[in-house]
LODRENSE-981501 format. One record per residue (C-alpha): residue number from 1; residue in one letter; x, y negated, z negated. Coordinates in steps of 0.001 Angstrom, whole numbers, plus 500000, padded with zeros to 6 digits. Layout:
residues N
- num,residu,X,Y,Z
- NUM,A,X,Y,Z
...
//
This chain:
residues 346
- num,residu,X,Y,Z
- 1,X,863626,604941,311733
- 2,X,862153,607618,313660
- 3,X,860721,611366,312465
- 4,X,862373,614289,314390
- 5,X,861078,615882,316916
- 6,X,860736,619896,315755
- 7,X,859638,622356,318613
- 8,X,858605,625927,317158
- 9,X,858482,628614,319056
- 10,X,855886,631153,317847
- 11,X,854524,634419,319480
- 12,X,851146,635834,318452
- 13,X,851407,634638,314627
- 14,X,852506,630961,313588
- 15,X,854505,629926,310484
- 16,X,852908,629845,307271
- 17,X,852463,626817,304908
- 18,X,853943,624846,307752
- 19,X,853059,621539,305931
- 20,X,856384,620691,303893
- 21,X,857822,620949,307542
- 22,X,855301,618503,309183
- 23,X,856043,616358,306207
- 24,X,859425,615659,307877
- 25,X,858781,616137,311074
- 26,X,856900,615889,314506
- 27,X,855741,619150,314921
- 28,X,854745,621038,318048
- 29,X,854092,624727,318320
- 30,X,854159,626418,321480
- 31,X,854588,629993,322807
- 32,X,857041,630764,325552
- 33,X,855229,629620,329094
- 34,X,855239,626262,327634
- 35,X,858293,626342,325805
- 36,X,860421,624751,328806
- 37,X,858009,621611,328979
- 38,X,858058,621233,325177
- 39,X,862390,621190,324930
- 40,X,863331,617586,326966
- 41,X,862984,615104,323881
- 42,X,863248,617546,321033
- 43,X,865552,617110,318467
- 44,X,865307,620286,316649
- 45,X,864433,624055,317684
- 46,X,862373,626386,315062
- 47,X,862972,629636,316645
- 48,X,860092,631946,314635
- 49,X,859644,634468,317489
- 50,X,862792,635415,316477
- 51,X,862365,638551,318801
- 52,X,861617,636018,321845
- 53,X,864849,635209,324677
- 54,X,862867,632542,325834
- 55,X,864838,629899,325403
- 56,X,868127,630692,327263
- 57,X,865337,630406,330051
- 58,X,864075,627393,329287
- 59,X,867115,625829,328022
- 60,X,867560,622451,330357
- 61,X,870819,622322,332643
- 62,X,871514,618801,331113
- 63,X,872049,620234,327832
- 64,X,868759,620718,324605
- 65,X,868319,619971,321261
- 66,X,871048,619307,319096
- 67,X,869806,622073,316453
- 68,X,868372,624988,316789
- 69,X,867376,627702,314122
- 70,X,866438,631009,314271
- 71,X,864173,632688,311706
- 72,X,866100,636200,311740
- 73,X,869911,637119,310506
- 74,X,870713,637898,313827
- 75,X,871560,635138,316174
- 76,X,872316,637601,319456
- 77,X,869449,636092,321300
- 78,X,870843,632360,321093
- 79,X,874255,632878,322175
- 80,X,873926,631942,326014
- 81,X,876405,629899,327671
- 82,X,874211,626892,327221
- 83,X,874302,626428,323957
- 84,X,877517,628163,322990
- 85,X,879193,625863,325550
- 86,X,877250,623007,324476
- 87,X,876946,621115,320968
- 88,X,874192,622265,319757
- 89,X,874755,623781,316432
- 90,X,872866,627111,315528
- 91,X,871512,628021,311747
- 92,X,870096,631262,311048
- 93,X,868342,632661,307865
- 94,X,870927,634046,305587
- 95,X,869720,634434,302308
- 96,X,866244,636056,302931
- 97,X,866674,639314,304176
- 98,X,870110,640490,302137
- 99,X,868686,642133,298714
- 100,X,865526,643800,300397
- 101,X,868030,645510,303053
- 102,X,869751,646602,300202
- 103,X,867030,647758,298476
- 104,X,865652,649387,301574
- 105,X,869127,651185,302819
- 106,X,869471,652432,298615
- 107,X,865604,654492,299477
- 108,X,866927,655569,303028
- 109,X,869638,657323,300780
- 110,X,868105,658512,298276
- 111,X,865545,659942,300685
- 112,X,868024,661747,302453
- 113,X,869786,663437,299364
- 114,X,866813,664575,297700
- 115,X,865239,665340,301342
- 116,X,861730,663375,300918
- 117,X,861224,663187,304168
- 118,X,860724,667327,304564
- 119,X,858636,667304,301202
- 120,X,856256,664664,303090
- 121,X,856348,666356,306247
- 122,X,855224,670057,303933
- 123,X,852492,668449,301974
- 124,X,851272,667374,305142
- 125,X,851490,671258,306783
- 126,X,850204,672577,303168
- 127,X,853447,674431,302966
- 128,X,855132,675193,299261
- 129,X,859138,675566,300408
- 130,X,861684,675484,297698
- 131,X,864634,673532,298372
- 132,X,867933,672356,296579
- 133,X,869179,668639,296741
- 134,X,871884,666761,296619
- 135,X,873508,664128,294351
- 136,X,873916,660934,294993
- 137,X,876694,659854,292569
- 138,X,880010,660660,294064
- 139,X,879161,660618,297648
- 140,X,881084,658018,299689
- 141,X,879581,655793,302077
- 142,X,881119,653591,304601
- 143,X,879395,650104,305326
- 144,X,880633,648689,308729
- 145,X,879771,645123,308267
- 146,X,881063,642940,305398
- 147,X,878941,639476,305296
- 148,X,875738,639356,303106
- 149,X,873968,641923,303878
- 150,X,876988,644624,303826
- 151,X,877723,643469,300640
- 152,X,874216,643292,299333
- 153,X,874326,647213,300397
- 154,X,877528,648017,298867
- 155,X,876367,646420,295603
- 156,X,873722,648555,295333
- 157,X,874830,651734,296360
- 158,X,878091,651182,293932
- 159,X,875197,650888,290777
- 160,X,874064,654480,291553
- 161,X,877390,655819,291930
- 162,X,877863,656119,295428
- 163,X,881825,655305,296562
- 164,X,881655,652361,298969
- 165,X,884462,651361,301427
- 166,X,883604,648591,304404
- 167,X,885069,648127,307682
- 168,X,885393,644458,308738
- 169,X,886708,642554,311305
- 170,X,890153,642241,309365
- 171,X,891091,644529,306415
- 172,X,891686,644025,302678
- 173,X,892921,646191,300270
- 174,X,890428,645223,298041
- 175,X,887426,643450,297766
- 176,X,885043,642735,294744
- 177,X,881684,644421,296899
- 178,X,883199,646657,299155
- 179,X,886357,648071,297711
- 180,X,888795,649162,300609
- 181,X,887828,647338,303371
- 182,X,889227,648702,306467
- 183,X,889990,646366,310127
- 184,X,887266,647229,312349
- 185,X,890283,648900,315056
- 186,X,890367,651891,312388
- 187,X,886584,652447,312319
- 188,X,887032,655801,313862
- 189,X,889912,656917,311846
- 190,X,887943,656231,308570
- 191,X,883964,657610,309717
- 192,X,884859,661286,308609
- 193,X,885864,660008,305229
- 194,X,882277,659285,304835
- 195,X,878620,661051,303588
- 196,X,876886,657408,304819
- 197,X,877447,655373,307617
- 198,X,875693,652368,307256
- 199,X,875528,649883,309997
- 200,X,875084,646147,308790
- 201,X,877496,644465,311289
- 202,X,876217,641513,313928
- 203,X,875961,642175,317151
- 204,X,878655,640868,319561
- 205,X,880508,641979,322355
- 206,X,883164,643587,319751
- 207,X,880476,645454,318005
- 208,X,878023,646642,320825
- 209,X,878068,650488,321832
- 210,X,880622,650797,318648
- 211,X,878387,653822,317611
- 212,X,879059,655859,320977
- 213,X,879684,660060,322039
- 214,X,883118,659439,320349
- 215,X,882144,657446,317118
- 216,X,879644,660423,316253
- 217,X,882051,663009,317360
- 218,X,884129,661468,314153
- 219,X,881679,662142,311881
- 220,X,880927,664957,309247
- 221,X,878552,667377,310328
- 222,X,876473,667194,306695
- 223,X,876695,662798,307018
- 224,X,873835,660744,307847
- 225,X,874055,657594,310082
- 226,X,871514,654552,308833
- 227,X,871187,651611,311175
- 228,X,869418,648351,309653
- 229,X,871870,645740,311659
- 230,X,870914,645589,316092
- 231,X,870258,648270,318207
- 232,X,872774,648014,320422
- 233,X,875488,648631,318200
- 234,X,874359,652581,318755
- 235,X,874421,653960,322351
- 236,X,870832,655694,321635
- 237,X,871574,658369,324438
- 238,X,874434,659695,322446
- 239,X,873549,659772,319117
- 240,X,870463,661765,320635
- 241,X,872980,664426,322337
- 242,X,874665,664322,318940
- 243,X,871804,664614,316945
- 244,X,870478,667412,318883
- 245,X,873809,668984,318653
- 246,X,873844,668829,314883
- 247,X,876378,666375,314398
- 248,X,875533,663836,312284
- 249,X,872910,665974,310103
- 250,X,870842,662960,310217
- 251,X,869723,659298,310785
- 252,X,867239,656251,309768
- 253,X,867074,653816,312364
- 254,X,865299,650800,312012
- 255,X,867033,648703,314778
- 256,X,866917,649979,318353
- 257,X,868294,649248,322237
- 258,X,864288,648150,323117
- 259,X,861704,647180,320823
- 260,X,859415,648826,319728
- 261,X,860714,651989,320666
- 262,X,859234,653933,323556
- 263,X,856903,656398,322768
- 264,X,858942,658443,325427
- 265,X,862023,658320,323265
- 266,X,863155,661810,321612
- 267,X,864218,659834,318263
- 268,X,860596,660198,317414
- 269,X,860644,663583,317631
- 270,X,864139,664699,315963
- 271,X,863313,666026,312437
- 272,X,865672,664422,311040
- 273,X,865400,661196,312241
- 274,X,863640,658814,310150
- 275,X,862546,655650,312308
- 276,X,861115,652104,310705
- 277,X,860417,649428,313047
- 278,X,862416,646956,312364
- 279,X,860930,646418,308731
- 280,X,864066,646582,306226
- 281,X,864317,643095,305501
- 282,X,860082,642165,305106
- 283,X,859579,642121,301723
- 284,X,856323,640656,300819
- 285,X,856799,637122,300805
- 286,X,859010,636931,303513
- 287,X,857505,634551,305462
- 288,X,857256,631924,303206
- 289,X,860488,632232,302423
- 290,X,861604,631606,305973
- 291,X,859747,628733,305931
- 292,X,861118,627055,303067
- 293,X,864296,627855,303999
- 294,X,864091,626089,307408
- 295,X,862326,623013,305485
- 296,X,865435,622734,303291
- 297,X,867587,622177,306329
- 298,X,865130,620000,308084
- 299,X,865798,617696,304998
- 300,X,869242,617772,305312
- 301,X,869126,617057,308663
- 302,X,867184,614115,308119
- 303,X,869427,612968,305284
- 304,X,872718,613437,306966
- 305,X,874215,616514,304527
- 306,X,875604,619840,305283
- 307,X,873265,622020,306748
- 308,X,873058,625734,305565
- 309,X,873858,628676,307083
- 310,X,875456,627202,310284
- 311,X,876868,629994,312822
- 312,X,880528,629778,314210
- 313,X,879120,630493,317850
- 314,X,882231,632086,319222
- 315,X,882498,634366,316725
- 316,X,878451,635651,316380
- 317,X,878052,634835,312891
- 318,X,877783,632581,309610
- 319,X,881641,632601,308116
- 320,X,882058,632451,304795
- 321,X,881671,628622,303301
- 322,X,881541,627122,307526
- 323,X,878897,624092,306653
- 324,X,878775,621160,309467
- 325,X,876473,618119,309500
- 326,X,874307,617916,312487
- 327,X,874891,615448,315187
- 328,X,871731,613086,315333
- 329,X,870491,610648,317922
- 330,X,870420,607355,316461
- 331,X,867407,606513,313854
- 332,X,866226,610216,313947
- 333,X,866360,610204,309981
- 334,X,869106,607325,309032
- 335,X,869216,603730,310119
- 336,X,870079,602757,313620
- 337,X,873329,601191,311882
- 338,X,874248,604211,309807
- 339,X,877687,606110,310873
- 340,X,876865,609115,313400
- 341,X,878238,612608,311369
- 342,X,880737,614157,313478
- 343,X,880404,616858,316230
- 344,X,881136,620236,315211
- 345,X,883680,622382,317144
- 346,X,882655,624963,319771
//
């Protein structure tokens, strides 16, 4: 019986508390020149430079590792034909980042109707200016995006008041987080129903550029657009023309087309625009909680059960109860005569 072979690829910063991983595991950390060398004979793929596309570079022609997972929600970056085309099965890190994007798009709101971001930007000028508010309870807000993290947001929102409708890839007429839930054809027949849009969706080819010149040109004038899923699900140029235009009154972006954002772009300049980079989901502690996360499936790997979080790699995302076991080379973690779990589908 052999240890797997685990490959993590790190950028400036390496994994925390790394030691319940090495426990299980050959370990080798590298950074992305020698990322390509490190892949032939690995077993597994710890992707914690989530932000890296490294390895459809370095991905070999004859096919990788069997697993790879990605220390981010998002699995955008890992979808090349190589391994989508391949068997290599894909985990990402559902169950970290949900309840602090919640929390996070709840402030963003509450900022907004009780306009913090002006009383910041006056205490810093020295400048008394009365103001009214708004309410929060009774606005509606529209959460395009219905897997954890939509519903994470739609659960909180709901306990202050706020009216919450979702718009998914199919449509219910109701769900127990989201109420209505609307097919993703009708988002622009549903966005000027809304105070709140709040983008939580994955990115794919059906959801990038969703957010475009005629998306905005459906909203309210007084809503606010909030952005804590990927960049490219808003065409930046327009929501600037928009923006500038005063239509949507406002938005908090902390996902963008390029990161970090250009100092050259006008988002850091519109007044209301609030920009985070790319923070909403790092609640102290988060890194640890990556780890341990990733050292949960390693076991499971080793021990032949269900891994969690696995991502149907056609469709950009972890369905709802989709578990596989990994396919293993023979004694990586069982006996040589131990049954072989079955492939997964492509």
């Amino acid at each position: 019986m052999r240890r797997p072979s685990v490959v993590v690829l790190h950028g400036e910063d390496r994994p925390p508390d790394t030691a319940s991983i090495e426990r299980l595991a050959d370990v080798r950390y590298v950074r992305e020149p020698d990322l390509a060398r490190a892949l032939p004979g690995a077993d597994v793929v710890f992707v914690w430079d989530f932000l890296s596309d490294a390895l459809a570079g370095a991905w070999p022609d004859t096919g990788g590792p069997r697993w790879v997972h990605t220390a981010s929600a998002g699995v955008d970056r890992l979808l090349f034909p190589g391994i989508v085309d391949g068997d290599t099965v894909v985990t990402n890190s559902r169950g970290v980042f949900e309840e602090p994007i919640a929390e996070y798009v709840l402030g963003l709101v509450l900022c907004f109707a009780k306009d913090l971001h002006t009383t910041l930007r006056l205490q810093g000028e020295r400048r008394w200016r009365h103001r009214e508010t708004e309410r929060v309870g009774g606005k509606r807000a529209l959460v395009v995006g219905t897997g954890p993290i939509g519903r994470a947001i739609a659960r909180r929102l709901t306990a202050v008041g706020v009216r919450v409708e979702g718009v998914g890839r199919t449509g219910r007429p109701a769900d127990p987080d989201l109420g209505r839930v609307h097919p993703a054809e009708l988002l622009h027949d549903v966005l000027g129903e809304a105070d709140y849009v709040i983008l939580a969706a994955p990115l794919t080819p059906a959801t990038r550029g969703m957010i475009d010149a005629a998306a905005l040109a459906r909203m309210r004038p007084t809503a606010r657009l909030i952005n804590v899923g990927r960049g490219p699900l808003v065409v930046e140029d327009d929501l600037v023309a928009a923006l500038r235009a005063g239509r949507p009154a406002g938005a908090a972006l902390d996902v963008f087309e390029s990161e970090p954002l250009p100092g050259t772009s006008p988002l850091w300049e519109l007044p209301q625009v609030i920009v985070s980079p790319h923070m909403s989901g790092d609640a102290v502690g988060w890194r640890g909680e990556l780890v341990r996360l990733f050292a949960d499936n390693l076991a499971r790997h080793r021990e032949g059960r269900p891994l969690r979080n696995v991502v149907d790699k056609r469709l950009g995302y972890v369905p709802s109860a989709l578990v596989f076991r990994t396919p293993r080379p023979e004694g990586v973690g069982s006996c040589p005569q131990s049954p072989r779990p079955p492939r997964p589908p492509t």
